[in-house]
C-alpha positions as CSV (number, residue, x, y, z in Angstrom):
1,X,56.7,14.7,-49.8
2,X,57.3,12.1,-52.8
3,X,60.3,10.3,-53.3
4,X,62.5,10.6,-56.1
5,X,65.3,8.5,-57.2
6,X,67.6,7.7,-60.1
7,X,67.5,4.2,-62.0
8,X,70.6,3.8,-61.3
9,X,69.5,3.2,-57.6
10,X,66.9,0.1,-58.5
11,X,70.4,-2.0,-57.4
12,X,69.4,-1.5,-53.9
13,X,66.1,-3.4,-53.7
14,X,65.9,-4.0,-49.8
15,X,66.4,-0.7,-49.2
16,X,63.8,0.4,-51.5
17,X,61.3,-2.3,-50.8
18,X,61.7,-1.1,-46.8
19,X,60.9,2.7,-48.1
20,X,58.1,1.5,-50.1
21,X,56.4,0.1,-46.9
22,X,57.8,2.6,-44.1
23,X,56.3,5.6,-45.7
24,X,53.5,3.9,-47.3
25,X,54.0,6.1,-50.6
26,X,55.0,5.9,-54.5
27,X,58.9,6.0,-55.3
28,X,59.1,8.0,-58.2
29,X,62.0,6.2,-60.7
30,X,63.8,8.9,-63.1
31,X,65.8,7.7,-66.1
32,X,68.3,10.7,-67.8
33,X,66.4,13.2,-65.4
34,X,63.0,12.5,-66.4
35,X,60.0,10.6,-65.0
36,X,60.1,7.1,-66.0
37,X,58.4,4.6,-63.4
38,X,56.7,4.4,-59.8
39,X,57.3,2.1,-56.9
40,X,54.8,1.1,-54.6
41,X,53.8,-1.4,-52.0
42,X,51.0,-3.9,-53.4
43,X,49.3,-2.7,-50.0
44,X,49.5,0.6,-51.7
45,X,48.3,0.0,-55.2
46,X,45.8,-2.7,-54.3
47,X,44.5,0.7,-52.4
48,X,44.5,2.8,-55.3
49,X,43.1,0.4,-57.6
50,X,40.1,0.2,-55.2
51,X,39.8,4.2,-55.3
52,X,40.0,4.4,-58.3
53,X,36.9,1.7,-59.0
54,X,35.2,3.8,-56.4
55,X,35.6,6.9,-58.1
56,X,34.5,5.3,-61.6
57,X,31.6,3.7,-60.0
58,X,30.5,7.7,-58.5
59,X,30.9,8.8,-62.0
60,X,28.6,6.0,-63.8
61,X,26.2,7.0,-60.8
62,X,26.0,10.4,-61.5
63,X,25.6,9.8,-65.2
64,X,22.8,6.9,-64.5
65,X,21.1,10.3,-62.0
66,X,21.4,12.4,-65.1
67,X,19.6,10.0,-67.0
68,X,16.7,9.0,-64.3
69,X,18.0,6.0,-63.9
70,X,18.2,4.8,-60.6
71,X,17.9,2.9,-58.2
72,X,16.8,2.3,-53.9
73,X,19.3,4.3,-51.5
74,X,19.7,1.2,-49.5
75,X,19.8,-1.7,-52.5
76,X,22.8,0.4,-54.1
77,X,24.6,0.9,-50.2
78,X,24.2,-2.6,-49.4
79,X,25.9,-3.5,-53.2
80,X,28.5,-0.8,-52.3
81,X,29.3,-2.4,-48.6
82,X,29.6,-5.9,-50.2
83,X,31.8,-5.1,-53.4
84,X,34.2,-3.4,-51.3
85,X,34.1,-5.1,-48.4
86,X,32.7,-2.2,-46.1
């Protein structure tokens, strides 16, 4: 379940820093009761930025198999395994 929290609360770093890496999951920051910033571990984002290159590296696949343009199964695996360190 995400975590929510006030701004007002930013003033206890440690304690925030500790959730960040105990639960492994975004802090969600509210400012006058709406959504304003996230907190995460770099652990976390560093994760998610490489997700999200994986998923935008699926789509450009799937729009280079639309267009016949392709490539050998195992050229494009072995690419894969050595860009994200598989």
């Amino acid at each position: 379940m995400p975590r929510i929290i006030p701004i007002k609360e930013l003033k206890n770093t440690s304690e925030i820093s500790d959730l960040c890496h105990k639960t492994n999951e975004p802090i969600y920051v509210t400012k006058n009761g709406y959504g304003d910033m996230v907190i995460m571990s770099i652990e976390n984002y560093d994760s998610t930025l490489k997700k999200l290159q994986m998923y935008q590296d699926i789509a450009i696949s799937e729009y280079q198999i639309g267009i016949k343009e392709t490539k050998d199964a195992k050229l494009a695996i072995q690419e894969m395994r050595k860009k994200y360190g598989l």
